[in-house]
C-alpha positions in Angstrom: -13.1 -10.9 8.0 -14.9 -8.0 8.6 -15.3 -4.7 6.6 -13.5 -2.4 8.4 -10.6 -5.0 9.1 -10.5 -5.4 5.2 -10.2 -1.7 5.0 -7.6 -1.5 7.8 -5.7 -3.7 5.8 -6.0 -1.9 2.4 -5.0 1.6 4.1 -1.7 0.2 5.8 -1.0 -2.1 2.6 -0.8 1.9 1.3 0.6 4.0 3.6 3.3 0.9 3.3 3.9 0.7 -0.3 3.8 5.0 -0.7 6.8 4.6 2.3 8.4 1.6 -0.5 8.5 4.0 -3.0 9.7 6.8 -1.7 12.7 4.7 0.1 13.6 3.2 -3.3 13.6 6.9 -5.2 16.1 7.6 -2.7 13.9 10.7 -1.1 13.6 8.8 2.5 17.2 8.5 4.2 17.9 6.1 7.2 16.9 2.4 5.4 18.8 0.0 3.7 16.2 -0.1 1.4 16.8 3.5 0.7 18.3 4.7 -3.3 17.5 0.4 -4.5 14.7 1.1 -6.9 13.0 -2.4 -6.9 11.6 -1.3 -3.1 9.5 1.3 -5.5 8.5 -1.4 -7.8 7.4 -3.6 -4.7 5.8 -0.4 -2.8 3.8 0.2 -6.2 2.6 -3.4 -6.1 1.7 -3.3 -2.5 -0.2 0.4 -3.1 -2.2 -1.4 -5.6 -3.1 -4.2 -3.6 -4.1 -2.0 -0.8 -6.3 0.5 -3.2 -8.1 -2.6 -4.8 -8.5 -3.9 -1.8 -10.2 -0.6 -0.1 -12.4 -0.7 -3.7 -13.8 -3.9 -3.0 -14.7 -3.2 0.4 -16.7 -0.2 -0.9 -17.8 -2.1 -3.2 -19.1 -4.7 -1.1 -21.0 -1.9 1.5 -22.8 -0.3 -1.4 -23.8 -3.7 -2.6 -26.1 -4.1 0.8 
């Protein structure tokens, strides 16, 4: 795939796992998945996916 798909994919994997967390702290109302804290644990895994993900892809453009 290409770099900026890879990146795409790491910034939603993070704006996705942030909207986990704050669900499963019980701050964002109007989800089932709102006040059940393993959404946070999931949304943490999933924002450190996508931030590892964005750092390989960086890592790969300065590489070239």
């Amino acid at each position: 795939m290409g770099r900026i798909v890879m990146a795409a994919i790491g910034v939603i994997l993070c704006v996705v796992g942030a909207i986990w967390i704050v669900q499963g702290a019980g701050s964002l109302h109007g989800s089932p998945m709102t006040g059940h804290s393993e959404w946070s644990y999931i949304g943490g895994v999933l924002v450190v996916v996508g931030a590892g993900l964005l750092v390989w892809v960086g890592y790969r453009v300065l590489r070239r």
